[in-house]
Backbone as CSV, one residue per row, in Angstrom:
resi,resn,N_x,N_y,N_z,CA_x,CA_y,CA_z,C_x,C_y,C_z
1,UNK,56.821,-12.349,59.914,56.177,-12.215,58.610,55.725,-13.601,58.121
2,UNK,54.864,-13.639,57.933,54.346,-14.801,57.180,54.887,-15.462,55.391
3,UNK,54.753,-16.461,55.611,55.364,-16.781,53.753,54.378,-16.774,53.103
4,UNK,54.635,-16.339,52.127,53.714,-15.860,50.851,53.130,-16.989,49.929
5,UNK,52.051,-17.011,49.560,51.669,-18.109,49.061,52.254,-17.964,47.758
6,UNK,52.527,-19.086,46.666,53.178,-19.198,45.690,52.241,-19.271,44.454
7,UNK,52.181,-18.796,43.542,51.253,-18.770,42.665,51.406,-19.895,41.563
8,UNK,50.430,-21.368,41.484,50.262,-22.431,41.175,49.748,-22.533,40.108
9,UNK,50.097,-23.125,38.975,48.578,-23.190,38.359,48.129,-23.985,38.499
10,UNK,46.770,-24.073,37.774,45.712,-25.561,38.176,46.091,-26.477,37.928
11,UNK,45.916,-27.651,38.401,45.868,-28.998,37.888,45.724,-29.531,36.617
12,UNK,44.381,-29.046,36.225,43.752,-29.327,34.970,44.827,-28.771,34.106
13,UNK,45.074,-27.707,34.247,46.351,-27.032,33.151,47.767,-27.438,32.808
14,UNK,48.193,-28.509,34.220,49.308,-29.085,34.749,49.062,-30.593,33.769
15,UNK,47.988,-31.662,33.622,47.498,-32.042,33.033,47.281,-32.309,31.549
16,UNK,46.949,-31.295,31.408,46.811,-30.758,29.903,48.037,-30.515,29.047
17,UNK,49.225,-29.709,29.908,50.300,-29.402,29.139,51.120,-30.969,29.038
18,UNK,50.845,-32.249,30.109,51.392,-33.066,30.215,51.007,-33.902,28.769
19,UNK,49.995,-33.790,28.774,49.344,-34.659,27.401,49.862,-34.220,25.991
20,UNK,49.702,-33.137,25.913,50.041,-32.455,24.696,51.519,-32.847,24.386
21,UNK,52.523,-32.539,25.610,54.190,-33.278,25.516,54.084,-34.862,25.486
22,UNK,52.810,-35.066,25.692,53.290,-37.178,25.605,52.827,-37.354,24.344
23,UNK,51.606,-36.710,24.169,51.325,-37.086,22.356,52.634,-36.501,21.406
24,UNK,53.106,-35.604,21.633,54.162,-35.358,20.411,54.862,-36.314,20.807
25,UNK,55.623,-36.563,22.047,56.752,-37.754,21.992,55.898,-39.014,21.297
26,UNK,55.245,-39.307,21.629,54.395,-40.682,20.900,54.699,-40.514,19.635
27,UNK,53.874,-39.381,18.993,54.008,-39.405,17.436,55.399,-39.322,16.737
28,UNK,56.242,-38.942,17.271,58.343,-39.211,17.273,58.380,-40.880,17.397
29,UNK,57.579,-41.257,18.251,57.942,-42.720,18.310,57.395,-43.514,17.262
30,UNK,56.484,-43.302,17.092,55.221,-43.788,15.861,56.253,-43.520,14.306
31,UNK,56.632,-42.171,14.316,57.283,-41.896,13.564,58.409,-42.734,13.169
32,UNK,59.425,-42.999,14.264,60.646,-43.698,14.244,60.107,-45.255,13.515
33,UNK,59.159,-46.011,14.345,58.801,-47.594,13.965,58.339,-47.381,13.337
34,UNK,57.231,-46.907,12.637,56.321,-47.307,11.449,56.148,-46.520,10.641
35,UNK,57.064,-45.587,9.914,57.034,-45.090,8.848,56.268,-44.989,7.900
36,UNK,55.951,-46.431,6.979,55.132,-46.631,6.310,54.046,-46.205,6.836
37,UNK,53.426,-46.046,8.060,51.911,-45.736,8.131,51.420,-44.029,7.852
38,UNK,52.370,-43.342,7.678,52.777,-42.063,7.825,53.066,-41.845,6.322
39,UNK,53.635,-42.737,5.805,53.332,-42.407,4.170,52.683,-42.156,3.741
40,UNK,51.688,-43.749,3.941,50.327,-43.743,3.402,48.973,-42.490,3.697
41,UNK,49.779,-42.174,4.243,48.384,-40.543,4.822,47.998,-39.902,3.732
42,UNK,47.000,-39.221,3.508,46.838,-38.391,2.952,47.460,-36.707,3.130
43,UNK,48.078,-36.436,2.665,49.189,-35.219,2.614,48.197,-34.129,2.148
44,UNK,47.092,-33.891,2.067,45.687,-32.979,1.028,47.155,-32.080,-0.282
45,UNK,47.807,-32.983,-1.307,48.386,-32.514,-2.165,47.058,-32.093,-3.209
46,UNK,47.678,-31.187,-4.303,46.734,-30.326,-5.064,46.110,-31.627,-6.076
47,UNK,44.740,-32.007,-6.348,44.559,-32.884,-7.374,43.919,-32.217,-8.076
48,UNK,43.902,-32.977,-10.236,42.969,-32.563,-10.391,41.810,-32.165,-10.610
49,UNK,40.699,-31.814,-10.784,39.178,-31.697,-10.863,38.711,-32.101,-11.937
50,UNK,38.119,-33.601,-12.094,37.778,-33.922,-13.349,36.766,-33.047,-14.190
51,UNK,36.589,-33.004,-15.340,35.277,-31.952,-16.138,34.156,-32.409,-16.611
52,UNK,33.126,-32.150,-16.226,32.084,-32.267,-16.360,31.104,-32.188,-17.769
């Protein structure tokens, strides 16, 4: 009997899921050292609409 081929996924997909797990660890790291830059963000909190 022959061995069965194993069902792989692509590269590109292998790839892709790799990036997505290094950017969150990054942004944990970013997070940890520089705080302050993460403050300063804009959070889109409710402001309000001056009148015309």
């Amino acid at each position: 009997m022959e061995p069965q081929k194993k069902n792989k996924p692509n590269s590109l997909v292998i790839i892709l899921f790799a990036l997505v797990v290094l950017m969150i660890i990054i942004y944990f790291i970013l997070v940890m050292f520089f705080p302050t830059v993460f403050e300063m963000m804009n959070t889109g909190d409710i402001q309000p609409v001056p009148n015309k």
